[in-house]
VEXDO-90792 format. One record per residue: x, y, z of N, C-alpha, C in turn. Coordinates in steps of 0.02 Angstrom, whole numbers, plus 50000, padded with zeros to 5 digits. Example, Ala and Ser with C-alpha at 12.3 -4.5 7.8 and 13.67 -1.06 7.14 Angstrom:
{node {50660,49716,50390},{50615,49775,50390},{50660,49835,50390}};
{node {50642,49888,50354},{50684,49947,50357},{50645,50002,50394}};
This chain:
{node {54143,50887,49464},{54120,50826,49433},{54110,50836,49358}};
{node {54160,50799,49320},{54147,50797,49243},{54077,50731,49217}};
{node {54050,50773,49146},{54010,50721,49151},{54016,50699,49079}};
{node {54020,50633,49048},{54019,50615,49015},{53973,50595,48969}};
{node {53943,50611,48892},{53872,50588,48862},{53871,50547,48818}};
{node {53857,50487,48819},{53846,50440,48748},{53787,50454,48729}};
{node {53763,50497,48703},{53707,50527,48676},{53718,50541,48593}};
{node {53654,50534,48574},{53652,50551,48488},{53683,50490,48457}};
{node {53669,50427,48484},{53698,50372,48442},{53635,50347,48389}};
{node {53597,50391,48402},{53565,50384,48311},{53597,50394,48239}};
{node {53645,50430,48249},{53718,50477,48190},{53738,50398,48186}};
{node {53732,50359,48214},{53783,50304,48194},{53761,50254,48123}};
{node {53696,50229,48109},{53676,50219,48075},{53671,50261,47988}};
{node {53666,50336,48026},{53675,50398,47952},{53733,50382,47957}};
{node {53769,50392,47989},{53843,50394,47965},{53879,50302,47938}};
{node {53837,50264,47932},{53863,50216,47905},{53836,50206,47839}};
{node {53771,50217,47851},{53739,50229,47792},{53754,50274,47723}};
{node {53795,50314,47758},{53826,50383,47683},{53891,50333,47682}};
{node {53938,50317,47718},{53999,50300,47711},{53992,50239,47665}};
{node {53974,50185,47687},{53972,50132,47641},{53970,50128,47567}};
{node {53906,50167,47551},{53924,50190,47491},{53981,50251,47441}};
{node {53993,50280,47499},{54046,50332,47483},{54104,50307,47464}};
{node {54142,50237,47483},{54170,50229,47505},{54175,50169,47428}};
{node {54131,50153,47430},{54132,50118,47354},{54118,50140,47269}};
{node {54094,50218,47301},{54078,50250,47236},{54158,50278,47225}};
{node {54203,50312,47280},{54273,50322,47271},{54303,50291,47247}};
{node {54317,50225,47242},{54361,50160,47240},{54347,50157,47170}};
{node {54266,50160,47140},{54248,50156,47084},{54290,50200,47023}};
{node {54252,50266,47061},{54289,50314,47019},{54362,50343,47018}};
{node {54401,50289,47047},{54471,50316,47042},{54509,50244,47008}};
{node {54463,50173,47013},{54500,50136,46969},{54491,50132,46897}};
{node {54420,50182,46887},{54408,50179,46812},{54440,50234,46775}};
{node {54456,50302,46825},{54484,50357,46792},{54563,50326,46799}};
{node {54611,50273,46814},{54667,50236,46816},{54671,50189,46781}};
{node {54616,50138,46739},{54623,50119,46712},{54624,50045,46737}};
{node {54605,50044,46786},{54628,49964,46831},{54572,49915,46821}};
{node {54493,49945,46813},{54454,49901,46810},{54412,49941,46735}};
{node {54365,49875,46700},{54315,49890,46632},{54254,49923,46676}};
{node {54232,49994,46648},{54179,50021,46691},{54115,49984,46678}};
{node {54146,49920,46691},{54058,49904,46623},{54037,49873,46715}};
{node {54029,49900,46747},{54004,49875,46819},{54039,49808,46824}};
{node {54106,49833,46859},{54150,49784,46882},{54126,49763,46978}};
{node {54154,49712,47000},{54142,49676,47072},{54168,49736,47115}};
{node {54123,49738,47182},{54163,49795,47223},{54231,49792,47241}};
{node {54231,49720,47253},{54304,49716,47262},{54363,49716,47211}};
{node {54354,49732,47159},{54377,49736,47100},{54427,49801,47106}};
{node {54365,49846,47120},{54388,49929,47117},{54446,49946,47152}};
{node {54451,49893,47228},{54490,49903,47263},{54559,49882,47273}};
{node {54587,49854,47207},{54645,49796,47218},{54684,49830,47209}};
{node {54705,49893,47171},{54771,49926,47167},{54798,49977,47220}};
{node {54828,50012,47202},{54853,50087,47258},{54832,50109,47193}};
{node {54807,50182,47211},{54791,50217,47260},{54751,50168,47303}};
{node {54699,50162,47262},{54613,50142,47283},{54620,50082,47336}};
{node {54663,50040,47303},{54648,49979,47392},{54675,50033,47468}};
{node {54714,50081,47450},{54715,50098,47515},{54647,50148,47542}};
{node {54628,50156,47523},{54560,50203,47516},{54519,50154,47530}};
{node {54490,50107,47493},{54470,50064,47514},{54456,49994,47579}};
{node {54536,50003,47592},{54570,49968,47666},{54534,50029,47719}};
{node {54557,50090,47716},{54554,50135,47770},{54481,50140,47807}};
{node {54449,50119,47712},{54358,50163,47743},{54325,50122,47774}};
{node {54332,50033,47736},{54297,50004,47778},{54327,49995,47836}};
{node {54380,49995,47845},{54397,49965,47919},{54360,50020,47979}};
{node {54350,50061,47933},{54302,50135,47983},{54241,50113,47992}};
{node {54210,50074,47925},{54146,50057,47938},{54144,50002,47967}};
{node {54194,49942,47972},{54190,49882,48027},{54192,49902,48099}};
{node {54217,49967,48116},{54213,49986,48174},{54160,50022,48182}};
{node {54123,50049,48146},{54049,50094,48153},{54007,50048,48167}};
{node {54032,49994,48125},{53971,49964,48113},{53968,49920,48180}};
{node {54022,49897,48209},{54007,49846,48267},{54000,49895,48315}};
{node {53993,49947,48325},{53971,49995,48379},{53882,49992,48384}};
{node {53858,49989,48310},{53784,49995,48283},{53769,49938,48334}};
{node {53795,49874,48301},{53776,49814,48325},{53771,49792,48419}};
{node {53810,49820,48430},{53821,49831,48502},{53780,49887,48533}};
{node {53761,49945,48525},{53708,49966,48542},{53629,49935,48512}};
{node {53641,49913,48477},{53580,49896,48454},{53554,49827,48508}};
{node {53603,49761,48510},{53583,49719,48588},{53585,49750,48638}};
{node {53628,49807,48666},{53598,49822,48744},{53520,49830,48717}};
{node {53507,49874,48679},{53433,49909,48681},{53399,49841,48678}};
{node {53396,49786,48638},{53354,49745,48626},{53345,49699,48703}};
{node {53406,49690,48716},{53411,49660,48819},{53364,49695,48832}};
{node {53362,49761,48834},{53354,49806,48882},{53262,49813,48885}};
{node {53236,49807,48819},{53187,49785,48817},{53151,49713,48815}};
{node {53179,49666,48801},{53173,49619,48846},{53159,49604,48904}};
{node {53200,49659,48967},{53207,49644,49014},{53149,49679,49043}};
{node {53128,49725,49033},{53055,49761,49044},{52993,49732,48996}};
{node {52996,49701,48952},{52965,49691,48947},{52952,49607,48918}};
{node {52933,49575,48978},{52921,49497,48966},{52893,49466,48933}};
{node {52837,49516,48916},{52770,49468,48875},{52775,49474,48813}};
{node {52826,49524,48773},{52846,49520,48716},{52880,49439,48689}};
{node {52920,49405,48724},{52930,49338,48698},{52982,49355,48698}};
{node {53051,49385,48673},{53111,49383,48662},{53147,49354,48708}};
{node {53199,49305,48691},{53241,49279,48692},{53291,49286,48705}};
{node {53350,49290,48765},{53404,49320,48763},{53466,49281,48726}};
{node {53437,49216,48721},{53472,49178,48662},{53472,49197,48619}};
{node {53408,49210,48575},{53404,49223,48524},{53443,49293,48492}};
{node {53438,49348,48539},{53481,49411,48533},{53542,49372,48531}};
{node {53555,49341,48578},{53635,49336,48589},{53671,49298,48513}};
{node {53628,49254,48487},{53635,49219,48424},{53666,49287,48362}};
{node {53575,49326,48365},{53570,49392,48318},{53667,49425,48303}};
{node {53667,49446,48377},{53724,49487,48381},{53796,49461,48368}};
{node {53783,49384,48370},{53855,49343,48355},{53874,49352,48278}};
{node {53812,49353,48233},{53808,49325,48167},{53819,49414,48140}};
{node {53793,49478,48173},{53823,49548,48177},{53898,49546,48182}};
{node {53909,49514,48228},{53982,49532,48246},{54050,49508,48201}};
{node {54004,49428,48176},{54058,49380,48140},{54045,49436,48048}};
{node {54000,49458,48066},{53988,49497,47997},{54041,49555,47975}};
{node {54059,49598,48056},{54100,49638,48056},{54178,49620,48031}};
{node {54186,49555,48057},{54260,49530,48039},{54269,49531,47982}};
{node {54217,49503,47949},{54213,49462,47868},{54233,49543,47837}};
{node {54193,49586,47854},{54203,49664,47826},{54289,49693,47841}};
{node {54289,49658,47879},{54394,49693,47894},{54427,49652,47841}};
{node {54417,49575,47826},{54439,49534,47802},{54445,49567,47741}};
{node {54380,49588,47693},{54381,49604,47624},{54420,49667,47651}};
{node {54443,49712,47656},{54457,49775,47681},{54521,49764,47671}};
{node {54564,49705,47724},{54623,49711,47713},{54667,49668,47662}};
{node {54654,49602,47661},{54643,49563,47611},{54611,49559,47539}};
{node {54686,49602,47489},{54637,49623,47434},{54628,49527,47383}};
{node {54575,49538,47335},{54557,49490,47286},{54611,49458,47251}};
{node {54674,49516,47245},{54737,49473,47210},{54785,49440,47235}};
{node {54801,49456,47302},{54827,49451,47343},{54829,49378,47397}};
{node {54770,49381,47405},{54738,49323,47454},{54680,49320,47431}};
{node {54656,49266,47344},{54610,49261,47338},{54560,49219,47395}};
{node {54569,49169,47417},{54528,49127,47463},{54506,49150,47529}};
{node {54552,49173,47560},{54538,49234,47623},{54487,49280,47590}};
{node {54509,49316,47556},{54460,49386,47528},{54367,49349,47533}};
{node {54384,49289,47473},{54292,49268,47463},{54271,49262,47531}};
{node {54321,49219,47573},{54287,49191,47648},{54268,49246,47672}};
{node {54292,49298,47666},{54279,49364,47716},{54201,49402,47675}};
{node {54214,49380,47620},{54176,49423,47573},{54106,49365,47615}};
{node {54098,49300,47602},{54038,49278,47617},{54015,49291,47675}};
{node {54085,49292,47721},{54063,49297,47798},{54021,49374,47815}};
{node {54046,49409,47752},{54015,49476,47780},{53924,49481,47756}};
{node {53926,49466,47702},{53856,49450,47663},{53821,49427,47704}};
{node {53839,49357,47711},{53772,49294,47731},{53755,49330,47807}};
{node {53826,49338,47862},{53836,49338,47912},{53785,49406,47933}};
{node {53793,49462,47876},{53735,49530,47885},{53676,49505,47857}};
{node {53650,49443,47828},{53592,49451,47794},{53541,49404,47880}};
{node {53575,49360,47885},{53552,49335,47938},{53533,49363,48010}};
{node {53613,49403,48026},{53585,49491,48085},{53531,49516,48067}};
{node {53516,49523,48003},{53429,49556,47988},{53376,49533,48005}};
{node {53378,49449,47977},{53343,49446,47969},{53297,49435,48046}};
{node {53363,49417,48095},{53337,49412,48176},{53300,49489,48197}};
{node {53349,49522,48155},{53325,49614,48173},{53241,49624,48157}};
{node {53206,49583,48105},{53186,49596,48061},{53099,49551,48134}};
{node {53146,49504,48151},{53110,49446,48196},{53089,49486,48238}};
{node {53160,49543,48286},{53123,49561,48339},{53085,49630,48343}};
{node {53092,49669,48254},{53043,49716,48257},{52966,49691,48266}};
{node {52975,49635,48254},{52881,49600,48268},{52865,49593,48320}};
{node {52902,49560,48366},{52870,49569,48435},{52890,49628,48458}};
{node {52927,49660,48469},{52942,49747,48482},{52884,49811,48457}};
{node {52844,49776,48409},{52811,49804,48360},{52759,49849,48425}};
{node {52758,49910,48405},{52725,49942,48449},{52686,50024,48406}};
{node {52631,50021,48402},{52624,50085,48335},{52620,50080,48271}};
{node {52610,50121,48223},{52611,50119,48166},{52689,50123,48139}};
{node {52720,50177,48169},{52807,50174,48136},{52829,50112,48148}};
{node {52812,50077,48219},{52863,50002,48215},{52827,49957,48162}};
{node {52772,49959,48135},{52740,49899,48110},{52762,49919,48028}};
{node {52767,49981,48010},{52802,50001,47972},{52886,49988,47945}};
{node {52929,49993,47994},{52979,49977,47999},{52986,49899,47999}};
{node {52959,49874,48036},{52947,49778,48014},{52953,49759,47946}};
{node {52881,49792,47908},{52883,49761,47846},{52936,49799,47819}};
{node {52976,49843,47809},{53029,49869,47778},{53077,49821,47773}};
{node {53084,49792,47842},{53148,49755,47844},{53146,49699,47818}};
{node {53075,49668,47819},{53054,49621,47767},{53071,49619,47719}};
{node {53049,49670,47682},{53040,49664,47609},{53147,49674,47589}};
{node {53157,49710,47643},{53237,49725,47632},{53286,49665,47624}};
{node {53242,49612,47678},{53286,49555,47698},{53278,49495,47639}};
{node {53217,49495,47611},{53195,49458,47541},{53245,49486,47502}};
{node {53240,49556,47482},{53304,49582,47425},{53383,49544,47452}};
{node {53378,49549,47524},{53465,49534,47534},{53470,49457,47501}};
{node {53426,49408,47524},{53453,49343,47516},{53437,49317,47441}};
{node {53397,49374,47395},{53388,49360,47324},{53452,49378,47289}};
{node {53474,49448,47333},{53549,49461,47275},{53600,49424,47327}};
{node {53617,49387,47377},{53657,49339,47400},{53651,49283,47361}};
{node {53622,49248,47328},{53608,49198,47307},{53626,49217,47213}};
{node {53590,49273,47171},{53601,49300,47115},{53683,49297,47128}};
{node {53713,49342,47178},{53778,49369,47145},{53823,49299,47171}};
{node {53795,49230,47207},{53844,49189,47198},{53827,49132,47136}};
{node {53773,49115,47126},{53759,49090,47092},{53812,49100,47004}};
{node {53774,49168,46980},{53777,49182,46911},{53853,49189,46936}};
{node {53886,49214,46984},{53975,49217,46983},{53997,49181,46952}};
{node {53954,49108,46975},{53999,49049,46948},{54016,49033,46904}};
{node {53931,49040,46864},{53927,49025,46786},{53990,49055,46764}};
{node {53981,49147,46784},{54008,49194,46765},{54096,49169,46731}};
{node {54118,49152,46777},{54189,49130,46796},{54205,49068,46751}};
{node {54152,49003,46747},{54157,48943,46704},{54165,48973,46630}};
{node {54140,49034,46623},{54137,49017,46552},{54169,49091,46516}};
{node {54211,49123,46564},{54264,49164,46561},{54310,49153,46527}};
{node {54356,49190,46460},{54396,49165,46423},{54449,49220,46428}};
{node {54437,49276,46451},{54504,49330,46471},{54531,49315,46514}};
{node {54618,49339,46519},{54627,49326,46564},{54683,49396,46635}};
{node {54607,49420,46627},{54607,49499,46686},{54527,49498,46686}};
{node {54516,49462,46750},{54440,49471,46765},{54411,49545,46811}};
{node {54473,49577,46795},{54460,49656,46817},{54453,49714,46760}};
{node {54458,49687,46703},{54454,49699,46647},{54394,49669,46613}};
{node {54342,49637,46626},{54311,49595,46584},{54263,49635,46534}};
{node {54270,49600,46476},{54254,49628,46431},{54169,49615,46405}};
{node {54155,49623,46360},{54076,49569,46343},{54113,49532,46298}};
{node {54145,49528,46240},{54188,49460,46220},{54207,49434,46253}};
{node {54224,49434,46299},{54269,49383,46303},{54217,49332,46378}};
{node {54181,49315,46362},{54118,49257,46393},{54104,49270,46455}};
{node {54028,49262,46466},{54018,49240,46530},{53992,49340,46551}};
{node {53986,49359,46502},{53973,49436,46510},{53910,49470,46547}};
{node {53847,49415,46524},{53790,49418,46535},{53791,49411,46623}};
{node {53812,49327,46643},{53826,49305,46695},{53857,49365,46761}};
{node {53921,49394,46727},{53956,49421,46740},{53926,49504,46787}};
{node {53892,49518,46728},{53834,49582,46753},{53792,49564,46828}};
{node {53749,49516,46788},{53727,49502,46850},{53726,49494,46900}};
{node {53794,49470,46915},{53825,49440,46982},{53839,49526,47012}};
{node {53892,49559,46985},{53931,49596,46999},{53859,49675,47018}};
{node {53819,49662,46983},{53750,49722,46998},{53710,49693,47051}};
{node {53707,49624,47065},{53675,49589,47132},{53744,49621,47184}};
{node {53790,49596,47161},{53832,49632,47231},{53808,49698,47257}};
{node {53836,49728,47208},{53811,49812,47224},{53736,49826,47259}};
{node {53683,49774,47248},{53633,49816,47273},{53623,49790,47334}};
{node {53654,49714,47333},{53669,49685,47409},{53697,49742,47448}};
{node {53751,49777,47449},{53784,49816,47466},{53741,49864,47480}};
{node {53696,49909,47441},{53661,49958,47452},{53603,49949,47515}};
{node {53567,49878,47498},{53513,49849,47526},{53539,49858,47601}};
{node {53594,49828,47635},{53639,49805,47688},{53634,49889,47718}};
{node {53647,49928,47690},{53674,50023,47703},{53594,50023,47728}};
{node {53534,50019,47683},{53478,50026,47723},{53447,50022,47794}};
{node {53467,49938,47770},{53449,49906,47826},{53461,49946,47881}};
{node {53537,49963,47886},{53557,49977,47946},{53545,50062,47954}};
{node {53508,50084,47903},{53482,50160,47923},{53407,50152,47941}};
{node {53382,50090,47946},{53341,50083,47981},{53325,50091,48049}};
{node {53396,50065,48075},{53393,50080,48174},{53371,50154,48190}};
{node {53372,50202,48138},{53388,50283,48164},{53323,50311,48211}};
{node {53246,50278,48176},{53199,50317,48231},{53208,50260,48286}};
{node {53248,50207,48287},{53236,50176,48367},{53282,50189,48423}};
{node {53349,50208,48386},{53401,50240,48406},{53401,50282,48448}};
{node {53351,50343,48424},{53329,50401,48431},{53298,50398,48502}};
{node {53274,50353,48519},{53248,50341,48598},{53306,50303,48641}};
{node {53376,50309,48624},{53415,50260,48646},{53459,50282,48692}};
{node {53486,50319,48752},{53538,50320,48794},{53569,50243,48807}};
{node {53648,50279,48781},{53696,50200,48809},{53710,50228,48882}};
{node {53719,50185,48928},{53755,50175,48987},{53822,50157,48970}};
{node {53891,50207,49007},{53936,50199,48975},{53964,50121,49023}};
{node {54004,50065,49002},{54024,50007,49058},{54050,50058,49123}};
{node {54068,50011,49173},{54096,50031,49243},{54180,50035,49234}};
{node {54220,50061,49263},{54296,50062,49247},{54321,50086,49311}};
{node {54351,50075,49350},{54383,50071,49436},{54455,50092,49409}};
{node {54479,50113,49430},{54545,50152,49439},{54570,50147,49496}};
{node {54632,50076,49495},{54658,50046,49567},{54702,50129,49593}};
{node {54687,50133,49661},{54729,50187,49707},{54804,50171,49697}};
{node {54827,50224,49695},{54919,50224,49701},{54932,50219,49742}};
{node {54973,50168,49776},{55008,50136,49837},{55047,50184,49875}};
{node {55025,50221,49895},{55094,50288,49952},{55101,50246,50036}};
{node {55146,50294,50042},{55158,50283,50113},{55100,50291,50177}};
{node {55088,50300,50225},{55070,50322,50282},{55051,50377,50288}};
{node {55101,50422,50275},{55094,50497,50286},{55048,50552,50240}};
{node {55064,50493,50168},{55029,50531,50106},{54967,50509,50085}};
{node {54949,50448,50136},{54907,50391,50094},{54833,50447,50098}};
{node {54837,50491,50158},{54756,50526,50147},{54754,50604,50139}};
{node {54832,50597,50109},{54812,50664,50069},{54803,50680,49991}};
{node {54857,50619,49949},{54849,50601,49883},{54808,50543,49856}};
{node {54775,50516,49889},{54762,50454,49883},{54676,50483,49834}};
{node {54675,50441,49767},{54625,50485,49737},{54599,50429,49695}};
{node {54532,50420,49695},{54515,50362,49627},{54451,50370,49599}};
{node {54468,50373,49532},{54408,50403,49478},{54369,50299,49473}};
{node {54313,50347,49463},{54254,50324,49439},{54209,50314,49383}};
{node {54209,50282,49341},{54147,50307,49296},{54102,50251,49304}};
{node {54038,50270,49311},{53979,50251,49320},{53955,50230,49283}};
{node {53896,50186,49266},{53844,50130,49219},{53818,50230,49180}};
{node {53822,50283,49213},{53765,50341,49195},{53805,50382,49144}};
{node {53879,50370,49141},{53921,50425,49112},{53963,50479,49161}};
{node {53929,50472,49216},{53980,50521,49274},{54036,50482,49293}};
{node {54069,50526,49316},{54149,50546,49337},{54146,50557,49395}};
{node {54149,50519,49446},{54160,50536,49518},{54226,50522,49545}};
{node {54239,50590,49572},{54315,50574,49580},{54318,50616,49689}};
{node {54351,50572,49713},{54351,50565,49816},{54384,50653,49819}};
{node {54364,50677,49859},{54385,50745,49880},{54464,50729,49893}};
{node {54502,50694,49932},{54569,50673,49934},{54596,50679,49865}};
{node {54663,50729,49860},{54697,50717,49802},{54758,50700,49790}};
């Protein structure tokens, strides 16, 4: 009997947490040592529009849209799961189920900017770009809902207001980096907004927006290195998976006849018949 472990899915959160930013400090420093973007703190997605860097850029997040909807998906079993033991907390299986939609639609929006660069498919790119923002600021802020009734101890009551104060920062630089964009953009007179200069208008605006992104970005990496001490108490159950029998004859049917198993636990049960 082989046994299978989804264990240590606390790494998932560190490991999204280093990548995200890794992943934009690269992009950074290879379109400014190329020459593609003004280092004067250009848009993330800026960094990423050429080759090398959009492919670097394409590769990592699409790593982190998949890390990250793994996060999100362990993170509702656990929240069901306490729910389901525990009633008098109040949670909602709507309300999770809501949480995890607005996680999930968040993940897309993150493939979207990923593969869909800014020059390319400007209108796709923003949609993806908002869908990933708003769509993660709102997953929080439900995250943020059910560390309160979950709240158990000093670390959870701790971790609550964190996410608080995290989730205030997200929707102040969601709002900063669309807002001043706009200005940013109205009153823009170059024409390579990957280049932007402080002559050439809208420079002030321009900062702002593009340093609200970034810390949106940073804020978002937190957040989600927040799950790690709850994580840390977390075994996944791996799903169920049946393995239809191979159709033999009569003669062979009970001597080859063999069908694996894997269990809600991670085991491998496989019939003495082979």
């Amino acid at each position: 009997m082989m046994r299978l472990c989804a264990k240590n899915v606390h790494f998932l959160p560190v490991i999204i947490c280093m990548l995200f930013p890794l992943t934009f400090i690269i992009t950074f420093v290879l379109s400014v040592h190329l020459d593609d973007v003004f280092p004067g703190l250009p848009y993330i997605s800026d960094t990423g529009t050429n080759p090398p860097e959009s492919c670097i850029f394409s590769l990592l997040l699409n790593l982190c849209a998949v890390l990250l909807g793994g996060c999100i998906y362990v993170r509702h079993l656990q929240i069901m799961e306490f729910a389901r033991l525990h009633v008098e907390s109040g949670l909602r299986i709507r309300d999770i189920q809501i949480a995890s939609f607005f996680g999930g639609f968040s993940c897309i929006g993150l493939a979207i900017v990923a593969n869909f660069q800014v020059t390319n498919v400007r209108k796709v790119h923003y949609f993806g770009a908002i869908t990933c923002l708003w769509g993660g600021t709102v997953y929080f802020i439900y995250q943020t809902m059910f560390s309160f009734k979950m709240g158990q101890g000093v670390r959870m009551i701790f971790i609550f207001y964190t996410r608080y104060m995290l989730c205030v920062f997200s929707i102040i630089f969601n709002v900063s980096f669309i807002v001043t964009g706009f200005m940013a953009h109205s009153q823009y007179t170059g024409d390579n907004p990957r280049k932007w200069k402080p002559h050439e208008g809208g420079w002030l605006y321009h900062v702002i927006s593009s340093s609200s992104e970034w810390m949106l970005a940073f804020t978002h990496s937190i957040l989600v290195f927040t799950f790690l001490p709850e994580f840390k108490k977390v075994h996944v159950e791996l799903p169920v998976v049946s393995l239809k029998p191979k159709i033999l004859s009569k003669d062979e049917h009970y001597e080859n006849y063999r069908t694996e198993r894997i269990t809600c636990n991670g085991h491998i049960y496989c019939d003495d018949k082979y």
